[in-house]
LUMKOL-903349 format. One record per residue (C-alpha): residue number from 0; x, y, z; residue in three letters. Coordinates in Angstrom, 1 decimal, padded with zeros to 4 digits. Layout:
<atom><num>NUM</num><x>X</x><y>Y</y><z>Z</z><residuo>ALA</residuo></atom>
...
REM end
This chain:
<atom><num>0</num><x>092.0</x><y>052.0</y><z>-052.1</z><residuo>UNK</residuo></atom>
<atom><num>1</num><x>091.6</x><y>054.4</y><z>-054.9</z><residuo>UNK</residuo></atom>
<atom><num>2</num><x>088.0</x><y>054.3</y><z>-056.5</z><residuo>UNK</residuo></atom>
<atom><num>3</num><x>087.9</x><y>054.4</y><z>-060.4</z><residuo>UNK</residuo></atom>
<atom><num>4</num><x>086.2</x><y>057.3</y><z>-060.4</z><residuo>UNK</residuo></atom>
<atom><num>5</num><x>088.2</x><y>059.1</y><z>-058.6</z><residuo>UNK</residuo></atom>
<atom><num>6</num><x>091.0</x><y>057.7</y><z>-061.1</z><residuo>UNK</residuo></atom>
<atom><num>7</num><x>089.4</x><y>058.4</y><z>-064.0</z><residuo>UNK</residuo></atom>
<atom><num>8</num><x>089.5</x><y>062.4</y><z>-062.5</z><residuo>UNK</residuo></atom>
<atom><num>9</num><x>093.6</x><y>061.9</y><z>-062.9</z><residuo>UNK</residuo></atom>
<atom><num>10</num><x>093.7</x><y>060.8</y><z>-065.9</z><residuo>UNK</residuo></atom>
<atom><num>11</num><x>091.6</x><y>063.2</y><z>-067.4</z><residuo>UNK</residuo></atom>
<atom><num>12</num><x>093.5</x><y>066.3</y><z>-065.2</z><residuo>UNK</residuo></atom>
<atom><num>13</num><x>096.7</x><y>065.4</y><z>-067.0</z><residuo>UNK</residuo></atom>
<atom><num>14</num><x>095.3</x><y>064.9</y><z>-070.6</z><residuo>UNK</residuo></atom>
<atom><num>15</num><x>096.2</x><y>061.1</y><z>-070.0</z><residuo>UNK</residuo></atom>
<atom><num>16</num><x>099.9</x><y>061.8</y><z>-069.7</z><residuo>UNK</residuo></atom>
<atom><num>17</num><x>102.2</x><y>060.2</y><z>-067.4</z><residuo>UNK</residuo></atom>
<atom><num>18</num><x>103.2</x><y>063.3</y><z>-064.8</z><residuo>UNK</residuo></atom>
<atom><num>19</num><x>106.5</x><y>062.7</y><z>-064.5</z><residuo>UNK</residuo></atom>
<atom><num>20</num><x>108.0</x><y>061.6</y><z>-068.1</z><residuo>UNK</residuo></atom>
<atom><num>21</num><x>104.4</x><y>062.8</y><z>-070.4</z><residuo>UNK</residuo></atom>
<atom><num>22</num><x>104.7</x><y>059.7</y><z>-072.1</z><residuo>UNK</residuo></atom>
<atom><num>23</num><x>100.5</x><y>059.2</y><z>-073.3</z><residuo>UNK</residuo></atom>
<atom><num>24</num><x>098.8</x><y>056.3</y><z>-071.9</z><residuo>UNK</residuo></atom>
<atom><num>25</num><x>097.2</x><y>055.9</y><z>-075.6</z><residuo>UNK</residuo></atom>
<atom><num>26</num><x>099.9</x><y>054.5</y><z>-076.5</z><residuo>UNK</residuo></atom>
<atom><num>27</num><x>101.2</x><y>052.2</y><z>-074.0</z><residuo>UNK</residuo></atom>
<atom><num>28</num><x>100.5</x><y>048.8</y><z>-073.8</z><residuo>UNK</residuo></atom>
<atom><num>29</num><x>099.4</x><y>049.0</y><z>-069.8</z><residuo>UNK</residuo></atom>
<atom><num>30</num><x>097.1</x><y>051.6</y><z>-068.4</z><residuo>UNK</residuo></atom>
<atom><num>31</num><x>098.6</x><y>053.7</y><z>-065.9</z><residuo>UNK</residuo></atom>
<atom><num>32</num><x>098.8</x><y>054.1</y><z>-062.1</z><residuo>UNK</residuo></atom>
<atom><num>33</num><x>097.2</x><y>056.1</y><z>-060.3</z><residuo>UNK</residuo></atom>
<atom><num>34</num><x>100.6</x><y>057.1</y><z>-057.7</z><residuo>UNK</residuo></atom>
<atom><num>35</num><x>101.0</x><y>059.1</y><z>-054.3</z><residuo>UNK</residuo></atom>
<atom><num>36</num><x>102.8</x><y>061.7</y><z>-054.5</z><residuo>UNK</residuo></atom>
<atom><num>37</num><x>103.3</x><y>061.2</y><z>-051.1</z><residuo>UNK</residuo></atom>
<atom><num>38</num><x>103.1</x><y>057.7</y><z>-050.4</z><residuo>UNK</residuo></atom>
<atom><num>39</num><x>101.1</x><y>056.1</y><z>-048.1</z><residuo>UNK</residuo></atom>
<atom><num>40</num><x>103.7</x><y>054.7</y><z>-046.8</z><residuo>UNK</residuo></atom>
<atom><num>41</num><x>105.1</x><y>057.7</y><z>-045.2</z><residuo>UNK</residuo></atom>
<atom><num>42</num><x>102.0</x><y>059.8</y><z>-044.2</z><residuo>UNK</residuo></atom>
<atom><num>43</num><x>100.3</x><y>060.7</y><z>-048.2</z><residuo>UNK</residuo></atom>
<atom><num>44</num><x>096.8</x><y>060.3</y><z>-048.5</z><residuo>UNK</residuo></atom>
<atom><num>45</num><x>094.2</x><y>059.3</y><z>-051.5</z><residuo>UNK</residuo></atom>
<atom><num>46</num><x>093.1</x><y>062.9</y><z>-051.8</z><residuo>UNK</residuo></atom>
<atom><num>47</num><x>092.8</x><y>064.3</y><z>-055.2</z><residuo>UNK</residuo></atom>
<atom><num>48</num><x>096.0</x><y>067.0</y><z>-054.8</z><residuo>UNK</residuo></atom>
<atom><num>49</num><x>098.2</x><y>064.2</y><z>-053.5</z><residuo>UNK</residuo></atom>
<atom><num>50</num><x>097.7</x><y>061.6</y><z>-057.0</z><residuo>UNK</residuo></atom>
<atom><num>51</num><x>099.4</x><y>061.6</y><z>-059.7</z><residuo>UNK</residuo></atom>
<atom><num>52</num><x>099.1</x><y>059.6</y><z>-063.1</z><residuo>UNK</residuo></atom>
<atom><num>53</num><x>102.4</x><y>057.0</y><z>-063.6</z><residuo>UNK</residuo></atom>
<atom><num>54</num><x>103.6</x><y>055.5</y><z>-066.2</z><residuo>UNK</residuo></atom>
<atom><num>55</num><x>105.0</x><y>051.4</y><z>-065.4</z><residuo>UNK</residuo></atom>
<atom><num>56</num><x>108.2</x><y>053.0</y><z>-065.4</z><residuo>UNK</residuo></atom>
<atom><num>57</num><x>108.3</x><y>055.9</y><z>-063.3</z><residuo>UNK</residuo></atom>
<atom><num>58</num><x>106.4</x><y>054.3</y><z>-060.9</z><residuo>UNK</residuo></atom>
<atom><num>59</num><x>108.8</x><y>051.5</y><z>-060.5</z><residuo>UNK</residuo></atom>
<atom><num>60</num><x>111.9</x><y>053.8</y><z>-060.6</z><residuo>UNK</residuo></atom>
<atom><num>61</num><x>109.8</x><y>056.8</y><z>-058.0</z><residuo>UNK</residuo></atom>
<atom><num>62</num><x>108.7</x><y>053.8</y><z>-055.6</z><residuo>UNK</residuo></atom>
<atom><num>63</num><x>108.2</x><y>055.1</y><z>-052.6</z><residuo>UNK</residuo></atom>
<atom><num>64</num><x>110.9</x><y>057.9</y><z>-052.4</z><residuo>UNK</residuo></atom>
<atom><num>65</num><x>110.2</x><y>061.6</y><z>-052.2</z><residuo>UNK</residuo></atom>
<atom><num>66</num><x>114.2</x><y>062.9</y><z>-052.3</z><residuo>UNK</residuo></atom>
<atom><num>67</num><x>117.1</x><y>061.9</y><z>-054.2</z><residuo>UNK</residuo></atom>
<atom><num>68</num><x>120.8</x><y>062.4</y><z>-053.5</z><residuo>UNK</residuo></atom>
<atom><num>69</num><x>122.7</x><y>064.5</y><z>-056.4</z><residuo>UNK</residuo></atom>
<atom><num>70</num><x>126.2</x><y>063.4</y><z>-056.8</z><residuo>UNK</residuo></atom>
<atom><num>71</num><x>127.6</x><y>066.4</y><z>-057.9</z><residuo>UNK</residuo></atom>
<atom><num>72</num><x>126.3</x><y>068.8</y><z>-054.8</z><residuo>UNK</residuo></atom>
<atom><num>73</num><x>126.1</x><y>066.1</y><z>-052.2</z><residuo>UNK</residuo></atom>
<atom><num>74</num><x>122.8</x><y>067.4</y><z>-050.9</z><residuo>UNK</residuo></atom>
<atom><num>75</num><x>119.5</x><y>065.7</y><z>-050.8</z><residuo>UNK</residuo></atom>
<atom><num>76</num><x>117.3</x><y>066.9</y><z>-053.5</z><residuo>UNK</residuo></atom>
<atom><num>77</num><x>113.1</x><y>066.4</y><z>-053.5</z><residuo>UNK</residuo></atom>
<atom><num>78</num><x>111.7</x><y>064.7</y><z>-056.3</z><residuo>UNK</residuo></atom>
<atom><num>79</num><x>109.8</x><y>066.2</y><z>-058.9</z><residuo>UNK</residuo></atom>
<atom><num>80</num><x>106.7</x><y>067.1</y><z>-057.8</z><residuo>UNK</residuo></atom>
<atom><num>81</num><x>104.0</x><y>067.8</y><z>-060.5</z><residuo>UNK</residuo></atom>
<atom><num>82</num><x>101.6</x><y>069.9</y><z>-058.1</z><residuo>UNK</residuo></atom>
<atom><num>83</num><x>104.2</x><y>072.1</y><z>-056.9</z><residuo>UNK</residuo></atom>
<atom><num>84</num><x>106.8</x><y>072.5</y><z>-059.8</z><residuo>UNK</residuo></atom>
<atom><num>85</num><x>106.4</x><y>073.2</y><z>-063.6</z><residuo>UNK</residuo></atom>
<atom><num>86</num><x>107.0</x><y>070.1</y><z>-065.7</z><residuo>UNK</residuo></atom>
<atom><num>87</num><x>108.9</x><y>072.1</y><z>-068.7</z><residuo>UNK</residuo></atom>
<atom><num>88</num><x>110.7</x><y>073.9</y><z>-066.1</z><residuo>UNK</residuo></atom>
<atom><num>89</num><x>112.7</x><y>070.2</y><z>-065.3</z><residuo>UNK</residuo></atom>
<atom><num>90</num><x>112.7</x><y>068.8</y><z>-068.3</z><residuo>UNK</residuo></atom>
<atom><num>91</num><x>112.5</x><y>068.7</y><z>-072.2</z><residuo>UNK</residuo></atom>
<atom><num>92</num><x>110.6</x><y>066.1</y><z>-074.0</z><residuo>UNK</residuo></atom>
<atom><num>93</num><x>112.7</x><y>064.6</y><z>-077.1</z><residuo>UNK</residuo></atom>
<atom><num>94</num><x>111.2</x><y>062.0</y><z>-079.5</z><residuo>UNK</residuo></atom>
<atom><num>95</num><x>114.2</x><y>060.4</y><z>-080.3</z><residuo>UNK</residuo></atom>
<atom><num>96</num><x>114.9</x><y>059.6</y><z>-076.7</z><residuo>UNK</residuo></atom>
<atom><num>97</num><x>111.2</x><y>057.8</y><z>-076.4</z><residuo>UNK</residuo></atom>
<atom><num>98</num><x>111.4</x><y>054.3</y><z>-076.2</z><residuo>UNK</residuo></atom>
<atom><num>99</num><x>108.8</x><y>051.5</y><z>-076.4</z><residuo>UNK</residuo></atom>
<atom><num>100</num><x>107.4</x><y>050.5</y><z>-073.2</z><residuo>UNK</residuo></atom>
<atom><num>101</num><x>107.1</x><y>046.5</y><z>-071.8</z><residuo>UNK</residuo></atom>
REM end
């Protein structure tokens, strides 16, 4: 188990964004998870370079998986990462594709 405090140290590290999509937790209507980046599951631990701050969403759609296939190489891919790899570097946050959260 996570302590708060230790949660409250990821959310505040990321500015209260979620890691993977940045969607702000100040505007969601459920408070993030604190997520694994390696899960528990397979090995991750609850130290501070292995958490990450999830959005509902991500969280669901991550699970517990730390690859993905691409369809279009055929090779297994990791996940994004947000210790390792530069968030702008993967992706490019558009207003008009944000949508309301549940």
């Amino acid at each position: 188990m996570i302590d708060d405090a230790t949660k409250e140290i990821v959310r505040k590290r990321v500015n209260y964004l979620c890691e993977y999509c940045h969607f702000p937790e100040r505007i969601s209507t459920t408070r993030f998870t604190v997520d694994h980046l390696i899960p528990k599951s397979i090995g991750g631990s609850n130290e501070l370079n292995n958490l990450a701050l999830a959005c509902r969403r991500c969280n669901e759609r991550r699970y517990n998986f730390v690859a993905g296939y691409d369809l279009e190489t055929k090779a297994v891919v990791p996940l994004f990462n947000p210790r390792q790899q530069i968030w702008s570097e993967h992706f490019l946050w558009s207003f008009a594709s944000v949508r309301c959260e549940s």
